[in-house]
C-alpha positions as CSV (number, residue, x, y, z in Angstrom):
1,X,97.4,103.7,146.0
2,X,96.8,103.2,149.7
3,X,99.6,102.8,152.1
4,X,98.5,98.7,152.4
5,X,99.2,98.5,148.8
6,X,102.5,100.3,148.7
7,X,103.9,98.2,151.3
8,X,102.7,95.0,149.8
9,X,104.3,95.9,146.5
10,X,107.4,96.7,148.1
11,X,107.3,93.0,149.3
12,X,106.1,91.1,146.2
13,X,109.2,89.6,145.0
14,X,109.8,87.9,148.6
15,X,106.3,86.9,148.0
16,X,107.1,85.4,144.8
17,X,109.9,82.5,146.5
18,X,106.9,80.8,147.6
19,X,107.4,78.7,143.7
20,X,110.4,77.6,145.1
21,X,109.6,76.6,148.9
22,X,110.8,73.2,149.2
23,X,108.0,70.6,150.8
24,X,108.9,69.6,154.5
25,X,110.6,72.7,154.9
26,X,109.5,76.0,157.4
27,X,108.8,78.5,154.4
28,X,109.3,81.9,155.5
29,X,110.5,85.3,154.3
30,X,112.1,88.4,155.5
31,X,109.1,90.7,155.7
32,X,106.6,87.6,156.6
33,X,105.5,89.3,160.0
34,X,104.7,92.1,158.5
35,X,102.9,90.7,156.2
36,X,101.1,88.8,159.0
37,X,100.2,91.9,160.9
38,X,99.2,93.9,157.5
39,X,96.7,91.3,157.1
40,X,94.9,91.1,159.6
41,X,94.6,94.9,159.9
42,X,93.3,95.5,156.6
43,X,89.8,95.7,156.2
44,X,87.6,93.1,154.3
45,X,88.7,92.8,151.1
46,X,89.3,90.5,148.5
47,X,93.3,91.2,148.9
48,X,92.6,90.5,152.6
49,X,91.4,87.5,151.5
50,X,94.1,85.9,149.6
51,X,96.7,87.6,152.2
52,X,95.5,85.6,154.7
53,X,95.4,82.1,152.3
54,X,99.2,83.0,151.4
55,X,99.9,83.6,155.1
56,X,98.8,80.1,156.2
57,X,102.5,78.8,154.9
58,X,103.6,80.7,157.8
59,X,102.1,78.9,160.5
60,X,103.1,75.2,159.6
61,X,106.0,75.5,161.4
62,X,106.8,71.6,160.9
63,X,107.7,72.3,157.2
64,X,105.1,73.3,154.8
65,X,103.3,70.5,153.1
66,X,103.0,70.3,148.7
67,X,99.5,71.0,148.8
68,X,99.8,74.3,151.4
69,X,102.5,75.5,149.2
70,X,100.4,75.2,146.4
71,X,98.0,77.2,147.9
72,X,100.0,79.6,148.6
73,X,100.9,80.1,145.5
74,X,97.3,80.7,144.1
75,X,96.8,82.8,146.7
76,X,100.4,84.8,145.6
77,X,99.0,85.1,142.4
78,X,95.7,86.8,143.2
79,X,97.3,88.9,145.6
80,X,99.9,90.2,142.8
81,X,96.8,90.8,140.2
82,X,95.2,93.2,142.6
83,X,98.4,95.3,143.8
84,X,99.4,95.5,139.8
85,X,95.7,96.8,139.5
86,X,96.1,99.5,142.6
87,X,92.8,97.6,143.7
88,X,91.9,95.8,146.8
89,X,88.5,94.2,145.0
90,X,88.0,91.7,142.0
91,X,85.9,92.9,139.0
92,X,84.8,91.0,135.9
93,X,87.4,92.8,133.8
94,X,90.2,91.9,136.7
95,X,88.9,88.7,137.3
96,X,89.6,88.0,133.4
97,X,93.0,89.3,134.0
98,X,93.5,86.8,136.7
99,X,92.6,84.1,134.7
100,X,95.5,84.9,132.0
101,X,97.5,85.1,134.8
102,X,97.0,81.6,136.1
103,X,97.1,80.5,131.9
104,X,100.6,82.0,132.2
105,X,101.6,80.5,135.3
106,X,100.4,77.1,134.1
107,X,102.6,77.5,131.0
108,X,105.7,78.1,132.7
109,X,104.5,74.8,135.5
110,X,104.1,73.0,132.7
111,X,107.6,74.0,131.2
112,X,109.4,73.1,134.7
113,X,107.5,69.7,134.2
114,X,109.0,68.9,131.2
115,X,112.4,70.1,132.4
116,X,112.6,68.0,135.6
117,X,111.4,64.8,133.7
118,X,114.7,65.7,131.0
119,X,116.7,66.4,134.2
120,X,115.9,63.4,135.9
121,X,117.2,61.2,133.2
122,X,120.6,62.1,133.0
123,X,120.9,63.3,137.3
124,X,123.0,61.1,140.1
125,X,121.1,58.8,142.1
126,X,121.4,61.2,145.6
127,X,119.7,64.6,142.7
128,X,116.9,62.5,141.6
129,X,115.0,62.7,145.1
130,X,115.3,66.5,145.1
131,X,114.3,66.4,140.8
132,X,110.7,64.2,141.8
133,X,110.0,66.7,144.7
134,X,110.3,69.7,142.8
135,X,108.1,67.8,140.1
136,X,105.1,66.5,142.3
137,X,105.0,70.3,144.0
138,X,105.0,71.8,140.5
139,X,102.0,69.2,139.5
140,X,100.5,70.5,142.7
141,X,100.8,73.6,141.1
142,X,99.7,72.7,137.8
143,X,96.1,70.9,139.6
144,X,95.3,74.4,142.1
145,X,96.2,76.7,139.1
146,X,93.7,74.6,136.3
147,X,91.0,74.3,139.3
148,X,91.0,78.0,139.5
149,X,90.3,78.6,136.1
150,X,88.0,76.5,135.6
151,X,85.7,78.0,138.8
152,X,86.7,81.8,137.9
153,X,85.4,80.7,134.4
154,X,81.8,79.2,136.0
155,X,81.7,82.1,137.7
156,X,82.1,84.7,134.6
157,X,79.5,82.5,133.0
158,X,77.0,82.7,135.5
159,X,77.0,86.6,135.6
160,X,74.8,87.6,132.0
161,X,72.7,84.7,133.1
162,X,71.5,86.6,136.3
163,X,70.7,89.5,134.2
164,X,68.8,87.8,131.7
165,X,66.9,86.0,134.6
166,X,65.8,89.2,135.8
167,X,64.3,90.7,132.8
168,X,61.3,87.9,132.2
169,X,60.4,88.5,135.8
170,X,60.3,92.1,135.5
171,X,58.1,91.9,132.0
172,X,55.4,89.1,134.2
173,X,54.6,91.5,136.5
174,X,54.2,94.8,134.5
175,X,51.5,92.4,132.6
176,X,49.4,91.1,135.8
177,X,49.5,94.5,137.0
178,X,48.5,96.1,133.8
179,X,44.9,95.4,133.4
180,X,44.5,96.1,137.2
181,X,45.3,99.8,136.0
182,X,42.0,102.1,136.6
183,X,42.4,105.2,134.2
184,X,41.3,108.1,136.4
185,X,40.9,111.6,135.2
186,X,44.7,112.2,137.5
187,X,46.2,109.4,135.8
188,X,45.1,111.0,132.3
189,X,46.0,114.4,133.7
190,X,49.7,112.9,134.4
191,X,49.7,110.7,131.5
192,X,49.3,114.1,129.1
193,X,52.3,115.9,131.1
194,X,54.6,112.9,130.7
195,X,53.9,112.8,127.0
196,X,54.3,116.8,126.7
197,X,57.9,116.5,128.2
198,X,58.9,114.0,126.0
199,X,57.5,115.7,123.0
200,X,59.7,118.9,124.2
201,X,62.5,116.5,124.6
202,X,62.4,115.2,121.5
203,X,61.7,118.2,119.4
204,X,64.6,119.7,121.7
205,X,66.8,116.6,120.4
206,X,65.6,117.0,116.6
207,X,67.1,121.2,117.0
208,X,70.7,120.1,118.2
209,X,70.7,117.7,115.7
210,X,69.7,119.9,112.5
211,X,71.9,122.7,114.2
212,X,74.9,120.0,114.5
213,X,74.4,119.7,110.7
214,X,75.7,123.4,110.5
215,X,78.6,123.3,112.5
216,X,82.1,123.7,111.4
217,X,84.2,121.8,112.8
218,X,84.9,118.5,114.1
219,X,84.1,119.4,117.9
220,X,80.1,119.6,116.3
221,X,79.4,122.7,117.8
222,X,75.8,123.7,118.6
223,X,74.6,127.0,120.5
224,X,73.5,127.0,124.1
225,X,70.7,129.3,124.6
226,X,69.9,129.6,128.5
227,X,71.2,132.8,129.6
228,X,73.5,131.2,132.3
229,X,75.6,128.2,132.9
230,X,76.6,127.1,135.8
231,X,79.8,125.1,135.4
232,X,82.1,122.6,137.6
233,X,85.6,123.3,136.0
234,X,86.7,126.1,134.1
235,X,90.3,126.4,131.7
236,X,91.5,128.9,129.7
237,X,92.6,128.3,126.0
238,X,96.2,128.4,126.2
239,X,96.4,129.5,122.3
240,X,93.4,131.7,122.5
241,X,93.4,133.3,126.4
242,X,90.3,135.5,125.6
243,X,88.3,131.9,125.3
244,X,87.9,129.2,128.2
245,X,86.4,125.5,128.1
246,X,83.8,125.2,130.9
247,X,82.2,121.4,131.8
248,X,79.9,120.6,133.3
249,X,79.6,117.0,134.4
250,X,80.1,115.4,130.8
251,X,79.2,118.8,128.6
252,X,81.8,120.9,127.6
253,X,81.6,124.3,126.7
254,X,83.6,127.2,124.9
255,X,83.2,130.5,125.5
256,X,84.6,134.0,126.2
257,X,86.9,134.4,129.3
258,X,85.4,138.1,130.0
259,X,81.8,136.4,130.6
260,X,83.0,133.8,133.6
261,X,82.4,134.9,137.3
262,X,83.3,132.2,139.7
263,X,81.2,129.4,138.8
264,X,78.8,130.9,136.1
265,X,78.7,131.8,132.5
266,X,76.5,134.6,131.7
267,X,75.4,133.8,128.2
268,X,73.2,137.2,127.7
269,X,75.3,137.7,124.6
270,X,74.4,134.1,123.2
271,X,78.0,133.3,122.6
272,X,78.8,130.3,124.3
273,X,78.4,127.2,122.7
274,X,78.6,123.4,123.5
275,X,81.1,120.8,122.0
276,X,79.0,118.2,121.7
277,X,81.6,115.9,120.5
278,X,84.4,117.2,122.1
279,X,86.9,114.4,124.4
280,X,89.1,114.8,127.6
281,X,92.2,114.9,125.4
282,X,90.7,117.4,123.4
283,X,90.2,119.7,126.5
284,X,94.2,119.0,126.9
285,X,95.5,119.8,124.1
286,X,93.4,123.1,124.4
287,X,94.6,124.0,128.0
288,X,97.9,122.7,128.8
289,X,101.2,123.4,127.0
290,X,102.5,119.7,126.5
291,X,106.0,120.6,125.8
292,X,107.0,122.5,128.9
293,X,108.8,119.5,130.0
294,X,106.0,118.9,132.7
295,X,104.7,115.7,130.9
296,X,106.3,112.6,129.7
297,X,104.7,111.8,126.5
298,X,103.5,108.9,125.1
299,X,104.0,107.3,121.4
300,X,100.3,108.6,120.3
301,X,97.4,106.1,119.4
302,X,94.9,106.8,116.7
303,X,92.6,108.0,119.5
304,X,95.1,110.7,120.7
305,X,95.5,111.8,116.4
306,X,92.1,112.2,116.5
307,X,92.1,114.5,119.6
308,X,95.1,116.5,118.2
309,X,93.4,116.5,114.6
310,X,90.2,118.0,116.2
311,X,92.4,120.8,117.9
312,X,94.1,121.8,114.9
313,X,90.6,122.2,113.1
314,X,88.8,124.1,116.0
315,X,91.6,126.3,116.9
316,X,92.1,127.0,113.0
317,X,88.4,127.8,112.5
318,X,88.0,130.1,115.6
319,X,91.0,132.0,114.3
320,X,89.7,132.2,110.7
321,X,86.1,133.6,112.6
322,X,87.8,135.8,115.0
323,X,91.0,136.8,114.0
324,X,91.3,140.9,113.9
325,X,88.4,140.8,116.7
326,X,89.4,139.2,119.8
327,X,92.1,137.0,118.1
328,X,95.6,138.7,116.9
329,X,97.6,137.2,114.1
330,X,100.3,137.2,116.4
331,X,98.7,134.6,118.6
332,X,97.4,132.7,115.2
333,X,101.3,132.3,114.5
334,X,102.3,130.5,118.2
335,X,99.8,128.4,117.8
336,X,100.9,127.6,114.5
337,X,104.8,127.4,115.8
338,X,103.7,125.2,118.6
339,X,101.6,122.7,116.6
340,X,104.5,122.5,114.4
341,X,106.5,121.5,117.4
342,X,103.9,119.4,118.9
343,X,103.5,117.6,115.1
344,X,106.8,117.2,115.2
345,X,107.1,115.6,118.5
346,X,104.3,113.1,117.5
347,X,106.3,112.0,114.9
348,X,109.5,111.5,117.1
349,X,107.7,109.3,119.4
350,X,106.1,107.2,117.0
351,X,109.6,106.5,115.0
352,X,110.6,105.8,118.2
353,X,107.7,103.5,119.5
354,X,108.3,101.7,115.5
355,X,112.2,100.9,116.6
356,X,111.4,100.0,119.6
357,X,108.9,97.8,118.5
358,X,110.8,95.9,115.8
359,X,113.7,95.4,118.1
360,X,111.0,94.1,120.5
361,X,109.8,91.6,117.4
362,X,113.2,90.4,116.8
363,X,113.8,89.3,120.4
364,X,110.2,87.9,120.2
365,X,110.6,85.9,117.4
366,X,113.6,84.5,119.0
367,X,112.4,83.8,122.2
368,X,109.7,81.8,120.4
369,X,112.0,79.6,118.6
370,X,114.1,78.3,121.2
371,X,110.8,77.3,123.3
372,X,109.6,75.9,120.1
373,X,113.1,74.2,119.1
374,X,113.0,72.2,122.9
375,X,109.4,71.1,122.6
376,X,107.9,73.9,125.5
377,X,104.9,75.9,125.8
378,X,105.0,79.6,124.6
379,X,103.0,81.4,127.4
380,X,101.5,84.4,125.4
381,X,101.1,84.7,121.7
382,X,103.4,87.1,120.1
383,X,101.9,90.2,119.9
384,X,101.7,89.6,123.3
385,X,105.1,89.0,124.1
386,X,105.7,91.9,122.4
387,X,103.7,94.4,124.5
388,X,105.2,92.7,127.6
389,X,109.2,93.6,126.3
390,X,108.1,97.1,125.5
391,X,106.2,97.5,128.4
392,X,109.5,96.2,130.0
393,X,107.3,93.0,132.0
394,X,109.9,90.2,129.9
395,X,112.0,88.9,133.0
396,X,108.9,85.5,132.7
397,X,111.1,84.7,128.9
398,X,114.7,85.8,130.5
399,X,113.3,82.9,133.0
400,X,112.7,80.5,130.0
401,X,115.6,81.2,128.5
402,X,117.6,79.8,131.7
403,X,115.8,76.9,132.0
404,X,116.8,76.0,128.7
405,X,120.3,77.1,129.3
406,X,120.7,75.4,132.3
407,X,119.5,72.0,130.9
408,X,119.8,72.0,127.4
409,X,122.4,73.8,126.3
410,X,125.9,72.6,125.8
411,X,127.7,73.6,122.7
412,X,130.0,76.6,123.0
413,X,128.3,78.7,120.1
414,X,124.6,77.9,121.4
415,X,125.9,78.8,125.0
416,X,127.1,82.3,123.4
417,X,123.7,82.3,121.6
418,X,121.3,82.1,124.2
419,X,123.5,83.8,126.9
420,X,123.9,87.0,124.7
421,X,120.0,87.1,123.7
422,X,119.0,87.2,127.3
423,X,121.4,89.5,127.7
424,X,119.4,91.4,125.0
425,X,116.2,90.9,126.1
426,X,117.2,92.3,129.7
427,X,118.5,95.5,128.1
428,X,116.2,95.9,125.8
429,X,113.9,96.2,129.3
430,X,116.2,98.1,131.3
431,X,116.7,100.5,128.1
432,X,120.3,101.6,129.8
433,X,123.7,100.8,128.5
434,X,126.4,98.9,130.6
435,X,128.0,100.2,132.8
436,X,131.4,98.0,132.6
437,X,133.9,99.0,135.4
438,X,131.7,100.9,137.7
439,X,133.3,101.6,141.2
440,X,131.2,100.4,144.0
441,X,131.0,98.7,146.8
442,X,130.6,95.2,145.6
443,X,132.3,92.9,148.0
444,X,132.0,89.5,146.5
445,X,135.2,87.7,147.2
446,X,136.8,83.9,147.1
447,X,139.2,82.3,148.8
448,X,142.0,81.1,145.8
449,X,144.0,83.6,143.1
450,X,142.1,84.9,140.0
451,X,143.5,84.3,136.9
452,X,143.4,86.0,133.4
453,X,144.6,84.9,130.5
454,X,145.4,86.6,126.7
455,X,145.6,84.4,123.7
456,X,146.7,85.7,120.4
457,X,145.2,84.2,116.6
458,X,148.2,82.0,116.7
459,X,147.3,80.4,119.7
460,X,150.2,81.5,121.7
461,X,149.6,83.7,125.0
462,X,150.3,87.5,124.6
463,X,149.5,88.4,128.4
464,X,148.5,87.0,131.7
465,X,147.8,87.9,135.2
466,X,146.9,87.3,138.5
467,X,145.0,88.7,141.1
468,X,143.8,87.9,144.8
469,X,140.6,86.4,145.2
470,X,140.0,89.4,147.5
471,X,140.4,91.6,144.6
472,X,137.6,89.8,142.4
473,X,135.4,93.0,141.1
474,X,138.8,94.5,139.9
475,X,140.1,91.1,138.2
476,X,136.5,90.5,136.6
477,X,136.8,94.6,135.4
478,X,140.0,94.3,133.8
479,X,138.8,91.2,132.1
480,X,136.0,92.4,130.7
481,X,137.5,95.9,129.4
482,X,140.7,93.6,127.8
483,X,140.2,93.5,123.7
484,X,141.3,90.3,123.0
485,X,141.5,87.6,120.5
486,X,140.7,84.8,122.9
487,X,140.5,86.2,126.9
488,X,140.1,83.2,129.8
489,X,139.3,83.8,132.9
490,X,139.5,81.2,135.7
491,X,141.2,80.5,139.1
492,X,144.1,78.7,140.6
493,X,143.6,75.9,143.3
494,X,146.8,74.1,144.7
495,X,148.9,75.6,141.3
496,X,146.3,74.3,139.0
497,X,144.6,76.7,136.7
498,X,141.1,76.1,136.4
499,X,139.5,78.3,133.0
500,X,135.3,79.3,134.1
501,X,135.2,81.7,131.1
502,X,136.4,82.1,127.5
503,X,135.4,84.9,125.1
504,X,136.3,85.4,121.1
505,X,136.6,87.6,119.0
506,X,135.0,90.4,121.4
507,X,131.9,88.3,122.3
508,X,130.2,87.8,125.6
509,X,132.1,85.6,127.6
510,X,130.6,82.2,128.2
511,X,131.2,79.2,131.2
512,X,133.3,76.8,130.4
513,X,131.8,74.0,133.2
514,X,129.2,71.7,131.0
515,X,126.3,70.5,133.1
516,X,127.7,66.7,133.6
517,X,130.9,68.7,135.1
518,X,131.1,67.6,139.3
519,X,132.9,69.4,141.6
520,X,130.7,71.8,144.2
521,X,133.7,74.1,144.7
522,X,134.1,75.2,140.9
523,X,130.5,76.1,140.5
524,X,130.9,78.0,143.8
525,X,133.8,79.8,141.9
526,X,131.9,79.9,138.5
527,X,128.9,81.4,140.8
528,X,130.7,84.3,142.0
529,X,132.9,85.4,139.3
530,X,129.6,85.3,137.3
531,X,127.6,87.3,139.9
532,X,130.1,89.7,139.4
533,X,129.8,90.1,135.7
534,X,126.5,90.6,135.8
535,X,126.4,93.2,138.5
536,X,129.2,95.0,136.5
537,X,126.8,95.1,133.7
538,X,124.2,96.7,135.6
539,X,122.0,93.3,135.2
540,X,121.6,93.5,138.7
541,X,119.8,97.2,138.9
C-alpha cells in the first residue's frame, strides 16, 4: 500500500461525517487540508477522482448545499471501496463491489427514512424542522446512490458486448482476405514447418499425458527429460533437505538438492521431475515449517485440505521410494510428528472457526429480527451478515440497532434486550473481554454529585453513596463492580436525586430517561455517565 493510501485510511472515519453534514452549514473536518493537498498531488487516478468530488464540500464556504453533500457522499463511498481494496483504479470485479456498496448504503438511507418519518410524528414543533432536513438530505442520498447503480450497471453491461462486437469483425476480414491468398512454393514451405511443430507438440502433449497415467501420487508427476533446467526460485524440502522444489514461471519441479548450482538443475542423471498439478500452497506446506510461530493461521478451506492432503501423499510416497537411500527413517518419523501436529492444529482452528461461526449466527439471526419486527430493510442477506461479524466489519448492524433503540424502544426489558445484544455483537468483533475498572486517564467530568444507590429483594436500600462529579470514572467503576439486587445510579441537582441508570439481578444497566422525557441538562448527565460506561468496557478501543 502506497503512502497516499495509508494516509487516506488513516482519515476515513473523518471522511465518513460527511452522512451527517447538516445543509446550510460550512462542512469541514480535521484533516480536510490535508486531504486537499493529498489530492491534488496524487497522480491521475480513479481515487484522485473521487478525492477531488468529495473535496468540493470544502470550498462552499457559505454552508454546503443537500445536493453537494450528497455528492460528497458518493464520492466518500468510492473513495472508501478503493483504499479497502489497496487500489487507486476501478476494475470490473471492484466496480461490482462498489455497486453492493451503494445497495448497502441505500438500505441503511432508506432505514433513516423511515425513522425520521416515525420521529417526526411524535417530535416538538421547534425538532420537526431539523427531522425534514435530515430527511430531504437523506432522499438526496437515496436519488445520487440509485443513479450510481443504475450507470455502473450500464456500464458492466456494455463491457461483453464490446468483445463480442469484435469477434464478427475479425472473422469478415480473415474471409475477404482469404481467397486473395496466392499459395507459393514459401508459403507451402512454411505451411509444412508450422504443421510439423504442432504435430511435435501434440505428440509431446499425448507422452505427458500417458506418463501422467503412471504417476503416483496426487502432485501427477511426469519426468523432465532435457538435461538442464534453468529455474527462477529454488526451496528446499523442509521434511526431506536432500530434495528441493524449483519453478519456473508456473512449472514446478522436484528434485535433488546436490544437482542445483545457482540457477540451474543439471538433470544428466534424469531425476528431476515436474509436478504437473502441484499449487502454491502445496509448495508451502513442503518448504516452510507453519508452526514456528512465524504465521498466523487461518481456519483451512477445502482448497487448503486439498493442498495439505497432497503433501501428506507425496511426502509419504517419496519416503516409501527412498527411504534407506537418501531418506532416513529418522526424518520419515518428524515428518510424521509434525503432520500430526499440523493435523491437529487444522482441527483446532476449524472447531474454532465452527464456534465462532454459530455465535456469529445467533447474533445474526437476531439482528434480523428486530429490523424485521420494526418494518426496515435488512442490508445483506444472512450468510452475509455473517461473514461481516466474523470478519469483525458489524459496527453498520450495531448502527441499526441504535436507530431502533433510540426511536423505538421504550420498555425496560426491550431496552435491556437490545442494549445487551449490541453489546454482544461489539464483543463478539472486538473478540476481547471487558476491562471494568481500568485506570486511565479518562477525564470526563460534570458539574453536580454522583449518586449510587443499593436496593435489596425487599425493596429497602442496603447502601448508598456519593461522589463528586469530578470523581465520575471512579463513581461509574464502583458502580459497575457492586453485585447487587437492584444498583441506581444517578445525580443530585439542588438535593434532588435524579436515577439515569438501574440494573437487576446482575444485568447490564439500562437509562432510565424515555425518549418523550425533556430536560437538555439530564441527557447531558445521562450522556456522560454513559460515555463513561462504555469506555470502562473497552467499547471505545
Amino acid at each position: 500500500m502506497n503512502d497516499e493510501l495509508v494516509l487516506i485510511r488513516r482519515m476515513m472515519n473523518s471522511m465518513e461525517d460527511i452522512i451527517n453534514a447538516t445543509p446550510g452549514e460550512r462542512f469541514t473536518i480535521t484533516d480536510g487540508d490535508t486531504l486537499v493537498i493529498l489530492q491534488r498531488r496524487m497522480e491521475a487516478s480513479d481515487l484522485k477522482n473521487a478525492l477531488g468530488e468529495y473535496n468540493q464540500v470544502f470550498m462552499k464556504n457559505e454552508g454546503a448545499e443537500i445536493d453537494d453533500i450528497a455528492k460528497s457522499a458518493v464520492a466518500m463511498v468510492k473513495v472508501r471501496t478503493l483504499v479497502e481494496a489497496e487500489t487507486e483504479n476501478f476494475n470490473a470485479r471492484l466496480t461490482r463491489q462498489l455497486i453492493k456498496e451503494y445497495k448497502a448504503q441505500i438500505s441503511r438511507v432508506i432505514n433513516i427514512i423511515k425513522l425520521s418519518k416515525i420521529n417526526a410524528m411524535s417530535a416538538a414543533d421547534y425538532e420537526k424542522e431539523a427531522i425534514e432536513i435530515t430527511a430531504a438530505k437523506n432522499e438526496a442520498f437515496l436519488d445520487r446512490f440509485e443513479k450510481e447503480i443504475v450507470d455502473l450497471e450500464k456500464q458492466i453491461e456494455r463491457m461483453p458486448q464490446v468483445e463480442e462486437e469484435e469477434k464478427p469483425e475479425k472473422k469478415e476480414v480473415k474471409n475477404v482476405a482469404k481467397p486473395e491468398v496466392k499459395r507459393t512454393s514459401l508459403v507451402d514451405h512454411m505451411k509444412s514447418v508450422v504443421e510439423k511443430k504442432k504435430n511435435q507438440k501434440d505428440i509431446g502433449e499425448e507422452l505427458r499425458m500417458v506418463e501422467a497415467k503412471s504417476s503416483k501420487t496426487k502432485c501427477v508427476e511426469i519426468p523432465f527429460y532435457d538435461k538442464t533446467l534453468y529455474f527462477n526460485e529454488c526451496h528446499p524440502c523442509k521434511d526431506m533437505p536432500e530434495y528441493s522444489l524449483m519453478k519456473r514461471k508456473n512449472d514446478i519441479f522436484f528434485g535433488l538438492t546436490r544437482n542445483i548450482s545457482a540457477k540451474s538443475y543439471n538433470n544428466s542423471d534424469h531425476s528431476l521431475l515436474e509436478l504437473t498439478k502441484a499449487t502454491e500452497d502445496f509448495c508451502q506446506y513442503m518448504t516452510e515449517d507453519l508452526l514456528s510461530g512465524e504465521y498466523c493461521l487461518l481456519p483451512y478451506r477445502e482448497i487448503d485440505k486439498a493442498s495439505l492432503a497432497m503433501y501428506f501423499d507425496f511426502v509419504s510416497v517419496c519416503f516409501g521410494e527412498y527411504i534407506g537411500k537418501t531418506l532416513s527413517i529418522q526424518e520419515y518419523l518428524k515428518f510424521k510428528e509434525y503432520y500430526n501436529r499440523i493435523l491437529m492444529e487444522m482441527f483446532h482452528l476449524e472447531a474454532g472457526f465452527k464456534a465462532k461461526y454459530y455465535q456469529a449466527l445467533m447474533l445474526a439471526d437476531r439482528y434480523m429480527d428486530y429490523m424485521s419486527g420494526y418494518d426496515l430493510e435488512i442490508p445483506d442477506d444472512r450468510e452475509q451478515i455473517v461473514e461481516n461479524l466474523i470478519d469483525k466489519n458489524g459496527h453498520r448492524y450495531i448502527r441499526d440497532l441504535d436507530l431502533i433503540r433510540e426511536n423505538h424502544v421504550i420498555s425496560m426489558d426491550s431496552i435491556d434486550d437490545i442494549h445487551n445484544l449490541i453489546i454482544e455483537i461489539n464483543g463478539f468483533i472486538k473478540e476481547e473481554e471487558p476491562q471494568v475498572g481500568t485506570e486511565d486517564t479518562w477525564n470526563e467530568t460534570i458539574d453536580v454529585p454522583i449518586k449510587i444507590q443499593i436496593v435489596g429483594e425487599d425493596g429497602a436500600i442496603e447502601d448508598e453513596a456519593t461522589f463528586t462529579g469530578t470523581n465520575l470514572l471512579s463513581a461509574v467503576s464502583g458502580y459497575m463492580k457492586q453485585s447487587a439486587y437492584i444498583k441506581k445510579l444517578g445525580v443530585i441537582i439542588d438535593g434532588k436525586e435524579e436515577y439515569l441508570f438501574i440494573a437487576r439481578n446482575g444485568l447490564v444497566p439500562v437509562a432510565l430517561l424515555n425518549p418523550e422525557d425533556e430536560g437538555e441538562v439530564l441527557r447531558g448527565y445521562e450522556k456522560s455517565i454513559l460515555r463513561t460506561m462504555i469506555h470502562l468496557t473497552g467499547e471505545d478501543k
